[in-house]
C-alpha positions as CSV (number, residue, x, y, z in Angstrom):
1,X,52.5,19.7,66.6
2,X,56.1,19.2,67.1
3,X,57.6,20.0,70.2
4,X,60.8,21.9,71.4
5,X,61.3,23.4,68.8
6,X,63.5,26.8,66.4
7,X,64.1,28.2,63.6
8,X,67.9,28.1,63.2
9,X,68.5,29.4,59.8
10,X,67.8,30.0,56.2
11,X,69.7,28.5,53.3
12,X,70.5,30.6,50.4
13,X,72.1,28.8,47.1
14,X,75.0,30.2,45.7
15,X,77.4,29.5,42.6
16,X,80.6,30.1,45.5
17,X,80.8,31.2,49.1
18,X,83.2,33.8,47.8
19,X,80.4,35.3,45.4
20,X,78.4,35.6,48.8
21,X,80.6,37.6,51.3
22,X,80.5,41.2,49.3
23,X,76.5,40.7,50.5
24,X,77.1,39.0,53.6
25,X,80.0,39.9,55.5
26,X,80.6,43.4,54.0
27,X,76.9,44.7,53.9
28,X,75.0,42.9,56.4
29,X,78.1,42.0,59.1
30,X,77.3,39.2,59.7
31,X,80.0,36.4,61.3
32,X,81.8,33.6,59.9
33,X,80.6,30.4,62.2
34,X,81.1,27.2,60.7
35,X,82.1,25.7,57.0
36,X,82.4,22.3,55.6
37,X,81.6,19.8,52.6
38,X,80.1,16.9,51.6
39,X,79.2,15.2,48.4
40,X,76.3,17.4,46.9
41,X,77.1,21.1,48.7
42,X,79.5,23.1,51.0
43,X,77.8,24.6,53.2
44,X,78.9,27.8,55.2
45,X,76.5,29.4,58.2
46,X,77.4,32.8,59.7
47,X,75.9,34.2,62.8
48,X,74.2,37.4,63.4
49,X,73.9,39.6,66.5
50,X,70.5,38.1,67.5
51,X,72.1,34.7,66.4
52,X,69.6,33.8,64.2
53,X,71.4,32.3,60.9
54,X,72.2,32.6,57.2
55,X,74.3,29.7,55.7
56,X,75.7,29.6,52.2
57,X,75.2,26.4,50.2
58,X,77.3,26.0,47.1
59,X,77.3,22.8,44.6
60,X,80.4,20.4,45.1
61,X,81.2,17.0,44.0
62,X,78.1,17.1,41.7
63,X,79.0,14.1,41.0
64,X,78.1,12.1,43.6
65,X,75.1,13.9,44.6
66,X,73.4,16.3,42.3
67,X,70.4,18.0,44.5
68,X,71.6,21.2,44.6
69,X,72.8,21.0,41.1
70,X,69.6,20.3,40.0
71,X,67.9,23.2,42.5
72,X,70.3,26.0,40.5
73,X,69.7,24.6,37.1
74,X,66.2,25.3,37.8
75,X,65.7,28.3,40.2
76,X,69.3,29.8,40.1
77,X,71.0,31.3,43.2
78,X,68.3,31.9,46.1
79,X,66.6,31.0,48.9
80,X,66.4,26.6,48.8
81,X,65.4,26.0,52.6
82,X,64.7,26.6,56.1
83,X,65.9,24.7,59.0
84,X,64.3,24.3,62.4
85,X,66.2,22.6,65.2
86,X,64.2,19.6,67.5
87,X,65.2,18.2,70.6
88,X,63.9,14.9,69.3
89,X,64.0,14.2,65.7
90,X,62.2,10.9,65.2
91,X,59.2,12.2,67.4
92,X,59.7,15.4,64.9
93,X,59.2,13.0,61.8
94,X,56.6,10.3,63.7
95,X,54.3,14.2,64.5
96,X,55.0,15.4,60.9
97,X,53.8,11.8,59.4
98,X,50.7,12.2,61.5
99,X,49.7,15.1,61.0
100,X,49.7,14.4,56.9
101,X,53.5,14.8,55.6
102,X,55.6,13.4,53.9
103,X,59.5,12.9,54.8
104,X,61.5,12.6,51.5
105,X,64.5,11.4,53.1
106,X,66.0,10.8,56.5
107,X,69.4,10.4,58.0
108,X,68.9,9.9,61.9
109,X,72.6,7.4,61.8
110,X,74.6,10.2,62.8
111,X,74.9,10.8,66.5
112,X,75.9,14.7,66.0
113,X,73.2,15.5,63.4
114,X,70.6,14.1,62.2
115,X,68.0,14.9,59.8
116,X,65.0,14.9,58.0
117,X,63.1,16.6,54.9
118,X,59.6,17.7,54.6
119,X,58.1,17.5,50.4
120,X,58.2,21.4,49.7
121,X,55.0,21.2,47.8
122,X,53.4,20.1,50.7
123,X,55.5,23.5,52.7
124,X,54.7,26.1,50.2
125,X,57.5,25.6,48.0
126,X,60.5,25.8,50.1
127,X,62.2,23.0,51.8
128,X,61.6,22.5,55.6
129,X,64.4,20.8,56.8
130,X,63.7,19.2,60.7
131,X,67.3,18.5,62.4
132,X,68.2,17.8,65.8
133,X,72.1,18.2,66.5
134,X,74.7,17.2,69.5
135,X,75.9,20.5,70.2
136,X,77.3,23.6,68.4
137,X,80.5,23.9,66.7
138,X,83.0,26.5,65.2
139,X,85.0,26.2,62.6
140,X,88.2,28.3,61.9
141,X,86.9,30.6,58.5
142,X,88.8,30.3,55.2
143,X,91.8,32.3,55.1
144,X,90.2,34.7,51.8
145,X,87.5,35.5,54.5
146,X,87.2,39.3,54.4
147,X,88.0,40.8,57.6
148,X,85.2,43.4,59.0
149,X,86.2,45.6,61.2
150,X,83.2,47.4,60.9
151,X,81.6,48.1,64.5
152,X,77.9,47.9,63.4
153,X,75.9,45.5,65.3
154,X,73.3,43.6,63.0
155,X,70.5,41.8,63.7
156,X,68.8,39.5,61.5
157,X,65.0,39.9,63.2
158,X,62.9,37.7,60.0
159,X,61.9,36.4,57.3
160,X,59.2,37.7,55.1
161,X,57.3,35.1,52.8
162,X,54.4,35.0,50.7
163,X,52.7,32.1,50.0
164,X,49.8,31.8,47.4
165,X,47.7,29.7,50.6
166,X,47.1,30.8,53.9
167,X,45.3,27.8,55.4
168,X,48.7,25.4,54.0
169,X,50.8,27.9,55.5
170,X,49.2,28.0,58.5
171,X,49.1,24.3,58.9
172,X,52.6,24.0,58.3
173,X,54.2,27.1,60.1
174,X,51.6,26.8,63.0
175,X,49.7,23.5,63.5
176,X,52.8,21.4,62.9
177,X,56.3,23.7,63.3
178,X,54.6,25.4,66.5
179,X,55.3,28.9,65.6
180,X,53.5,31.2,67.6
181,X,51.1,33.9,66.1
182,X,52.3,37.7,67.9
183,X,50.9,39.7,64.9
184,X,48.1,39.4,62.1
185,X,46.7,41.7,59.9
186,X,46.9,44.3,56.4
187,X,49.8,44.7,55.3
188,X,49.2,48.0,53.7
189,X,49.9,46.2,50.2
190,X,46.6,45.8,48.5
191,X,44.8,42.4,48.9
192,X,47.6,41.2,51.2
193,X,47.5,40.5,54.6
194,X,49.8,39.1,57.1
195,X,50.6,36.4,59.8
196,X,53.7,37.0,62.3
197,X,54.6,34.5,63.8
198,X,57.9,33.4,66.3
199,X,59.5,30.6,68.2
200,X,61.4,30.4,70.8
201,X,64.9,32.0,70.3
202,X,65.3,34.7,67.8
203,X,63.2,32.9,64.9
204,X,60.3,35.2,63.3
205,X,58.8,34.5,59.9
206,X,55.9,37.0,58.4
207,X,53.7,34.9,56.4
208,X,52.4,37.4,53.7
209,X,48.9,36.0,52.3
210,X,46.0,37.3,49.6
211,X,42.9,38.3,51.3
212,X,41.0,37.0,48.1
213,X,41.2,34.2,45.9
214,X,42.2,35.6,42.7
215,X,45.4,38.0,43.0
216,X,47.2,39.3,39.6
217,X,50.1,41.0,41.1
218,X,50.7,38.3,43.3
219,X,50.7,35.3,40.6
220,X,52.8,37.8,38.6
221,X,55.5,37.7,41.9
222,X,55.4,34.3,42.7
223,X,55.7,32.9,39.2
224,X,53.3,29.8,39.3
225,X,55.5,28.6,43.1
226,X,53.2,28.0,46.0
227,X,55.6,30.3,48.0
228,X,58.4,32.5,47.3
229,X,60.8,34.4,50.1
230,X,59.9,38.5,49.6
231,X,63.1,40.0,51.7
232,X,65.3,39.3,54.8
233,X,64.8,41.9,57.5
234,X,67.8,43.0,59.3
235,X,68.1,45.8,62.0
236,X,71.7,47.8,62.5
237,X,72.4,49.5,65.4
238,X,74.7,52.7,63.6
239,X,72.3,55.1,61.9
240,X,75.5,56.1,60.1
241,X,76.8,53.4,58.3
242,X,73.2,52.6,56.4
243,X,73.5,56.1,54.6
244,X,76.2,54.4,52.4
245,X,76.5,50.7,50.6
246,X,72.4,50.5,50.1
247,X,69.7,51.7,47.6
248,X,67.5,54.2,49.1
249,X,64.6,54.1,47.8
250,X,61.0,56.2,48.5
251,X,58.8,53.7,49.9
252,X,55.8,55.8,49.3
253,X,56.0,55.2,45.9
254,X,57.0,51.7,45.3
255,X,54.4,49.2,43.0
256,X,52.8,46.7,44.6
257,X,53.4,43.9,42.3
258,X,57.1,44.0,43.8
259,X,55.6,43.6,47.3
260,X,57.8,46.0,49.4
261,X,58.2,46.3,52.9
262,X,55.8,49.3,53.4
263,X,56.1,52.1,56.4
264,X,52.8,51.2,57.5
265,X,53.5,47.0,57.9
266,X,56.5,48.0,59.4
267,X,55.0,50.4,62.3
268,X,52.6,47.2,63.2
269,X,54.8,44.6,63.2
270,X,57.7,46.2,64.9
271,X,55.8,48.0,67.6
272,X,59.4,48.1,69.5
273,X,61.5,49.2,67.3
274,X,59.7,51.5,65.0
275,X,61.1,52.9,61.2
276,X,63.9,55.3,61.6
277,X,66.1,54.6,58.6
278,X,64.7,52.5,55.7
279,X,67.1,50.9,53.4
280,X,66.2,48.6,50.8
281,X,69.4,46.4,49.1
282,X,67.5,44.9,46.0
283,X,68.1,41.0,44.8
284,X,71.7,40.8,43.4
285,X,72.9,37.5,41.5
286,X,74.4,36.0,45.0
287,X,71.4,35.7,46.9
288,X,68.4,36.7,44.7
289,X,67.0,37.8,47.6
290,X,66.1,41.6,48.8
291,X,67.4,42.6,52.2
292,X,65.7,45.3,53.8
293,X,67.6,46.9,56.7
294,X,66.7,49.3,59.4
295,X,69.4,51.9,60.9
296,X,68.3,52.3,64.2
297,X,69.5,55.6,66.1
């Protein structure tokens, strides 16, 4: 298991950061933090109230490096990979390597940030990306960045994922990235059940799992990957402002093939902060991702 240890954020690919904000910065409020490039991507994070992370990754100088490029031609805009934080990154890579992994490449040269890469079809078909950095850094937004004035406070609480095998997930998310299990059982969903999991700082997956070995709905959703993100759970703090900008829609009637967030996952997982105000902003060309967020009163 590796030690000392986060989840920092989730990479989304996109054609532009610009094609991302009307999603981001307008709907879900969340704040410009950093921005850069290099050959390959430019990549842009913004912070929520909780400050766990969503960064923007958009193809640039293709050229030189084509990895994204190649990701888009083949998936399209979505979810490419998660990022946890180590205090240590070559003990990070020596645990992964022992415990069965394989690193497909490694930059540890950099004093500020260094890196590593897990094989994503040994990490259910996303890539796990292990870094440690110096420090933290803020850099001033681009000038188009649209300016919310909005006084909602969001948080982004986790992310839900369902993965065709439990036991890989478990040995991934758990055995080796240390998560924590708070929470684990039906989701409500038939045939599905779920693992919740944390670390320290505001990380939180929900590993959502088949209870048997042959699932028809759930091949259907996951489209021969061994994983596949289901939605991005936010929480907002004005009851008011989720009654416009999002798709309502009835939750007691929703298909299971689409694998929902249901009322009754919800009430278990979220103990705390239970269902007040369900809204449901489905997969839109930026992120090809579902956001589900809950107003809180």
């Amino acid at each position: 298991m590796i030690k000392d240890i986060q989840l920092d954020h989730i990479a989304i690919a996109v054609d532009s950061w610009e094609e991302g904000w009307p999603v981001l910065v307008d709907k879900l409020h969340a704040k410009w933090r950093s921005g850069g490039m290099q050959p390959g991507f430019k990549p842009s994070q913004y912070a929520f109230e909780n400050e766990l992370k969503i960064e923007l990754i958009a193809p640039y100088l293709t050229d030189q490096n084509d990895f994204l490029e190649r990701f888009m031609e083949k998936s399209g805009t979505g979810p490419h990979h998660m990022t946890f934080k180590v205090k240590d990154i070559s003990e990070a890579i020596q645990s992964a390597k022992n415990a069965g992994f394989t690193i497909v490449s490694q930059n540890i040269a950099n004093d500020w940030w260094k890196e590593a890469f897990l094989h994503p079809k040994e990490t259910c078909g996303i890539v796990i990306q292990l870094a440690q950095a110096a420090g933290t850094w803020f850099v001033p937004p681009p000038d188009n960045l649209p300016n919310s004035t909005s006084p909602v406070k969001s948080s982004f609480r986790f992310i839900s994922y369902v993965v065709k095998d439990f036991s890989a997930a478990k040995r991934l998310f758990v055995d080796l990235l240390g998560g924590q299990v708070i929470h684990q059982g039906k989701t409500g969903i038939k045939n599905l059940d779920y693992l919740y999991i944390e670390w320290p700082g505001p990380g939180r997956i929900m590993i959502v799992y088949p209870n048997q070995k042959n699932d028809q709905e759930l091949d259907m959703f996951l489209s021969g990957r061994l994983g596949r993100v289901n939605y991005l759970y936010f929480e907002f703090e004005q009851t008011g402002d989720c009654n416009s900008n999002f798709e309502d829609r009835d939750r007691k009637g929703q298909k299971s093939a689409n694998l929902y967030v249901t009322d009754e996952l919800l009430s278990e997982i979220l103990e705390l902060a239970p269902v007040n105000s369900l809204k449901i902003l489905d997969p839109v060309h930026n992120f090809n991702v579902r956001s589900v967020i809950n107003c809180l009163s």
